[in-house]
C-alpha positions as CSV (number, residue, x, y, z in Angstrom):
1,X,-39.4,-74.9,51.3
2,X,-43.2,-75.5,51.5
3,X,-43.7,-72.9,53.9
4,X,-41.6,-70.3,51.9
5,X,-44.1,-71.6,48.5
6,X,-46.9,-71.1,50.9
7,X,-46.2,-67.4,52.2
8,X,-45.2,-66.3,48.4
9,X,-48.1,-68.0,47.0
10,X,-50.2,-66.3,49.7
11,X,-49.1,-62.7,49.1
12,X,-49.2,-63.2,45.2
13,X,-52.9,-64.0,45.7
14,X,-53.6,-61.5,48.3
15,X,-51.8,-58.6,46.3
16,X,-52.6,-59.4,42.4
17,X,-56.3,-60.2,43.8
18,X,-56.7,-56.6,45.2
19,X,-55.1,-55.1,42.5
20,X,-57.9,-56.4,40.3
21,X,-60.7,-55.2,42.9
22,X,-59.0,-51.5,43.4
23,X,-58.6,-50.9,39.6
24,X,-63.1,-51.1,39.5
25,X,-63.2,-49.0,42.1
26,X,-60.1,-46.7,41.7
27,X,-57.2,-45.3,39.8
28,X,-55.8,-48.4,38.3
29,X,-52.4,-49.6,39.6
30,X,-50.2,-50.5,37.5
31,X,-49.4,-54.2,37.0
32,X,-45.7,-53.6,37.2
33,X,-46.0,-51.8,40.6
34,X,-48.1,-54.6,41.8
35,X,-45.2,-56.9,41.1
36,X,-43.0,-54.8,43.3
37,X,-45.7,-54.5,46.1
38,X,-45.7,-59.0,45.6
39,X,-41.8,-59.3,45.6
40,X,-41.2,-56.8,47.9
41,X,-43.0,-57.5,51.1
42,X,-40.2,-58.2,53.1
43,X,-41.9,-58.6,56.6
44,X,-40.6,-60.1,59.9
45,X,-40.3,-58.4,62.7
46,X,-43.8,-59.1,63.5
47,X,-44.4,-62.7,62.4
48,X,-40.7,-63.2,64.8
49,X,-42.5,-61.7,67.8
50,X,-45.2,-63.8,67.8
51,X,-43.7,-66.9,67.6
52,X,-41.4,-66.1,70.5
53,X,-43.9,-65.1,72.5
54,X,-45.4,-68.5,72.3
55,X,-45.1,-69.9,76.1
56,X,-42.5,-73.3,75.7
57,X,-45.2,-75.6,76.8
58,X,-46.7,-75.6,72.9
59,X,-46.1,-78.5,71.6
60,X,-44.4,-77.9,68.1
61,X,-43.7,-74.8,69.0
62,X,-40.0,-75.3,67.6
63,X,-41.2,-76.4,64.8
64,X,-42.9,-72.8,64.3
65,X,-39.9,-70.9,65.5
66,X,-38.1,-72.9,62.6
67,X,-40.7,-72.0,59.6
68,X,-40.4,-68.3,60.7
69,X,-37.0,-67.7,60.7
70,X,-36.6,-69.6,57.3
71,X,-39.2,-67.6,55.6
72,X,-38.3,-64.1,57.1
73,X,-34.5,-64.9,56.1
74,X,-36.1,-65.9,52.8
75,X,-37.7,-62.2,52.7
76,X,-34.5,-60.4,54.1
77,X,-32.2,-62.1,52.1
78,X,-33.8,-63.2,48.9
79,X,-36.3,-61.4,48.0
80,X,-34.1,-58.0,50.0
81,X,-30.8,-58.8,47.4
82,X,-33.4,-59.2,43.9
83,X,-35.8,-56.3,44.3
84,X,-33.0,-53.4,42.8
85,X,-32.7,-56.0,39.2
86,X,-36.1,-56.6,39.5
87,X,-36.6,-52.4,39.5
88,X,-34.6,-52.4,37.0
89,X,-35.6,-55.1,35.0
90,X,-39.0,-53.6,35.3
91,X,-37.9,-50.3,34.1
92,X,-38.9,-48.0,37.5
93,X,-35.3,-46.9,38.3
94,X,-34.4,-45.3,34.6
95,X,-34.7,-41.8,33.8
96,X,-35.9,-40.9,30.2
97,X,-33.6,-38.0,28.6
98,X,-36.5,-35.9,28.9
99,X,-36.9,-36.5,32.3
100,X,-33.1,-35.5,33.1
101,X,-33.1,-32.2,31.4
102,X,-36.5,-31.3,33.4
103,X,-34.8,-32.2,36.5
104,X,-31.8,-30.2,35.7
105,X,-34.3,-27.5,34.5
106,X,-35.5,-27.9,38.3
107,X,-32.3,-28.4,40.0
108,X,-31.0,-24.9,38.0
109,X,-34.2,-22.4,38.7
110,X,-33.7,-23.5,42.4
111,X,-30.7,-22.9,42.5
112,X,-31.0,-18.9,40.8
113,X,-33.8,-18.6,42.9
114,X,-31.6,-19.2,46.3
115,X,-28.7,-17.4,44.7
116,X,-31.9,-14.5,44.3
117,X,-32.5,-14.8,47.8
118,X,-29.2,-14.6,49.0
119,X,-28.3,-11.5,47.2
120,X,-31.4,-9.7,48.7
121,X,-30.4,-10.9,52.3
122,X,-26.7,-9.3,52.2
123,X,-28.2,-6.3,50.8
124,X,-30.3,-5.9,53.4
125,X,-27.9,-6.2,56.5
126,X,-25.4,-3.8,53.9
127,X,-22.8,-6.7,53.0
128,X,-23.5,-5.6,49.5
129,X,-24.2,-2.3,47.9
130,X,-27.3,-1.7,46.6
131,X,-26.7,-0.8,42.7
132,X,-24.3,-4.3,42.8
133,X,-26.9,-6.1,44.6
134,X,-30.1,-5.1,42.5
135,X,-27.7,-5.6,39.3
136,X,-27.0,-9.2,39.9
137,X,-30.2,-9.8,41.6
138,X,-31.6,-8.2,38.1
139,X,-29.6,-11.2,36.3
140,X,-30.5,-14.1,38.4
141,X,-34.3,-12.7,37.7
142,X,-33.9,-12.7,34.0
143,X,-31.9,-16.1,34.0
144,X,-35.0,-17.8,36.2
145,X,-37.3,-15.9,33.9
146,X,-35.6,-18.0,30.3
147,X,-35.1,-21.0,32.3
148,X,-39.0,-21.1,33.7
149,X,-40.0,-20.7,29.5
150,X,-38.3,-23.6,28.9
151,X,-39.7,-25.5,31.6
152,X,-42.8,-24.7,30.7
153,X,-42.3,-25.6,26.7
154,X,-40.9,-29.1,27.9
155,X,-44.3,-29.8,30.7
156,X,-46.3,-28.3,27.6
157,X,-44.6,-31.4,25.4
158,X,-45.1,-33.9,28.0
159,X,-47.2,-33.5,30.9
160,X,-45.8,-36.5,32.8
161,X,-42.9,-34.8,33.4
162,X,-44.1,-32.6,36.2
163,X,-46.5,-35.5,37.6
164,X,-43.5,-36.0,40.6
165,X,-43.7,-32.3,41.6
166,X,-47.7,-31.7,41.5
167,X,-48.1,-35.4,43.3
168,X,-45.4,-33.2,46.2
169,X,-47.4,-30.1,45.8
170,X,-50.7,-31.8,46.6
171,X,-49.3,-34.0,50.0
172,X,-47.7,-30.3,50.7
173,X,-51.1,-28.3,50.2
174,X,-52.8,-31.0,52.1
175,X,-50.6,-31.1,55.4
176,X,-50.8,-27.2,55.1
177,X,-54.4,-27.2,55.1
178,X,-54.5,-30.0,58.0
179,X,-52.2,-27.8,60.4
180,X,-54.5,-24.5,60.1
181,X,-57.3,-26.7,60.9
182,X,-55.6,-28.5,63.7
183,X,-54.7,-25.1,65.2
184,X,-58.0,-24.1,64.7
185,X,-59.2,-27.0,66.5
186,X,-56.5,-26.2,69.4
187,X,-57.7,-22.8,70.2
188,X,-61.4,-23.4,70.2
189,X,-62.5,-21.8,67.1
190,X,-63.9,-24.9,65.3
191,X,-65.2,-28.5,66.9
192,X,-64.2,-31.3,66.4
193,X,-66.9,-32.5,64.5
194,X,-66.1,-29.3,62.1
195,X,-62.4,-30.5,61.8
196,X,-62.8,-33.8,61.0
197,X,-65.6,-33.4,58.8
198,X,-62.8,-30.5,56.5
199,X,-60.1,-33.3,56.7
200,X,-62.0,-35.9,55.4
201,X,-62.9,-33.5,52.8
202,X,-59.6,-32.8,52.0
203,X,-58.3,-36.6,52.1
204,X,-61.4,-37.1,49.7
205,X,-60.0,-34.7,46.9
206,X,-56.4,-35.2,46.8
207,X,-57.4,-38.9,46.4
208,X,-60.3,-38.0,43.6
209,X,-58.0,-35.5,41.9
210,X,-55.0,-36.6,39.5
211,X,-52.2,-35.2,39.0
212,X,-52.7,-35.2,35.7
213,X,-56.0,-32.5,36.4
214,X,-53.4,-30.3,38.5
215,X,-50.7,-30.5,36.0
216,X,-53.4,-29.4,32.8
217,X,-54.9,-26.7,34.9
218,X,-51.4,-25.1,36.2
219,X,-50.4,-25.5,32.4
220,X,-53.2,-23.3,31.0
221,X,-52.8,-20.7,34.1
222,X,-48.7,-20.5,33.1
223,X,-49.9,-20.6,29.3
224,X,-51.9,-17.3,30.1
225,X,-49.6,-15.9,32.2
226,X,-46.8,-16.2,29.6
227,X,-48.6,-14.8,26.7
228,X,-48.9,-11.4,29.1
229,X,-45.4,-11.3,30.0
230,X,-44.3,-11.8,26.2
231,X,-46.8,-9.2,25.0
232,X,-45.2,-6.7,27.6
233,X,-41.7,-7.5,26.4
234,X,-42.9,-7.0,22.6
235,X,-44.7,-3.9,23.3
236,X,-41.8,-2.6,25.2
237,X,-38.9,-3.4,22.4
238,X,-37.5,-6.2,24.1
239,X,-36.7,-9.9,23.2
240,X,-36.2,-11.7,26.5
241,X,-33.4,-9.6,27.6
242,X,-33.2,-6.2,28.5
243,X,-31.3,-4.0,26.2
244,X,-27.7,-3.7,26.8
245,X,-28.1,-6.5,29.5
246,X,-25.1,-8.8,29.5
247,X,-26.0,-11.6,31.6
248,X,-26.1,-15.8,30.0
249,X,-27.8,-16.0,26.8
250,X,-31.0,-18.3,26.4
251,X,-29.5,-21.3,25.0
252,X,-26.5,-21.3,27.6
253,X,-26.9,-24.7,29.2
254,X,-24.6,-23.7,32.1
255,X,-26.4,-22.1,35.5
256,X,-26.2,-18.7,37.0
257,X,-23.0,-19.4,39.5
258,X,-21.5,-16.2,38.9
259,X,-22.0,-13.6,36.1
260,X,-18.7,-11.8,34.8
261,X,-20.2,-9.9,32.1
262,X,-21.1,-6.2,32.9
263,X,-23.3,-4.5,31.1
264,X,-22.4,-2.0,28.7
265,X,-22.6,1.7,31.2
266,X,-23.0,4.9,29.4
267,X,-19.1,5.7,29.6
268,X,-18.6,2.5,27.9
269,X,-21.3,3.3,25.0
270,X,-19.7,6.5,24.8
271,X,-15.9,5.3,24.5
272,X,-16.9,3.1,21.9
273,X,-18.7,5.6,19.8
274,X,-15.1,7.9,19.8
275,X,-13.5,5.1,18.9
């Protein structure tokens, strides 16, 4: 029991106690991730290693064995069974509403998007006719098109929302960047002093840059970019779908699994006028 006190008290003071230094220096952790980083530090396989490795001859050496095994089955067991209430208790593993329609919001552009993607690959090795093709691939457009507005009005309400995609799209942009130089590196073309000054470089800003910074700056580049593509539709006579288009309508919550309205042909327009 005193050991187990000992270790926990030891990694409360080692983790709260850097917590304090880090927030001077950098972005502040917050406290309730620090209690995860205290109560979650199962760790074993190590500390078991080293005692066994101990030669016999040490005296109290199973007394040692002992101490480990008690505390690491304290970590596995203990602590291993309470960190998901203590998630929860700490609120990390709930989604706001907000968060949940952005996800779906996700979750449904990528989806069009592949659908998109699809349709242009059998039209290409002619599994699907071209006018059929460029008709639903037309729709699944338009569809991404409406969605992507709304996405954008709900990361305009709340920035936060995005902050799990930027934080991928920096690692993403940074591993990207990392592999040209390595090749670089590979075939000659830059030294090494070259490539490992440009990667500390890059570790340097995705640390110094938020993703609050990426977020803002991607929102006032869409924010542009929208007002063009609204002003084309106005100047053009159009109101976010093309006239006589028949695909979902904006506030249609489901996604774009299959389309089964046509639009309106000329033979169509023409019937109806006679009748």
């Amino acid at each position: 029991g005193l050991a187990i006190g000992a270790v926990v008290l030891a990694r409360a003071i080692v983790v709260y106690g850097l917590r304090l230094i880090i927030n001077r220096r950098t972005t502040a952790i917050p406290l309730k991730w620090a209690h995860v980083m205290f109560w979650g530090g199962m760790r074993g396989a190590v500390s078991i290693a080293l005692v066994l490795s101990l030669p016999p001859a040490i005296e109290g050496r199973p007394a040692l064995v002992a101490l480990v095994f008690g505390c690491v089955l304290f970590s596995v067991v203990g602590q291993g069974l309470t960190i998901r209430p203590l998630l929860s208790r700490l609120g990390l593993t709930r989604r706001s509403e907000k968060q949940r329609q952005f996800e779906e919001s996700v979750a449904r552009i990528a989806a069009a998007e592949a659908s998109a993607n699809a349709l242009e690959r059998m039209r290409e090795q002619h599994l699907l006719s071209r006018p059929i093709a460029n008709r639903l691939q037309m729709r699944f457009e338009d569809w991404v098109e409406v969605r992507s507005q709304n996405l954008f009005r709900m990361i305009a309400e709340d920035p936060s929302l995005a902050e799990a995609n930027v934080r991928l799209m920096q690692q993403e942009i940074g591993h990207a960047q990392k592999q040209a130089l390595r090749r670089l590196l590979r075939r000659g073309v830059i030294s090494e002093e070259v490539h490992s000054e440009f990667v500390a470089n890059i570790d340097e800003l995705l640390k110094s840059t938020s993703t609050m910074d990426w977020i803002l700056a991607a929102e006032l580049r869409e924010g542009l970019e929208q007002m063009n593509r609204q002003a084309r539709r106005t100047d053009a006579g159009q109101d976010g779908w093309p006239p006589g288009h028949g695909g979902w309508p904006p506030g249609q919550d489901h996604g774009p699994v299959g389309p089964d309205h046509e639009p309106a042909g000329p033979d169509d327009e023409s019937a109806a006028a006679n009748g």
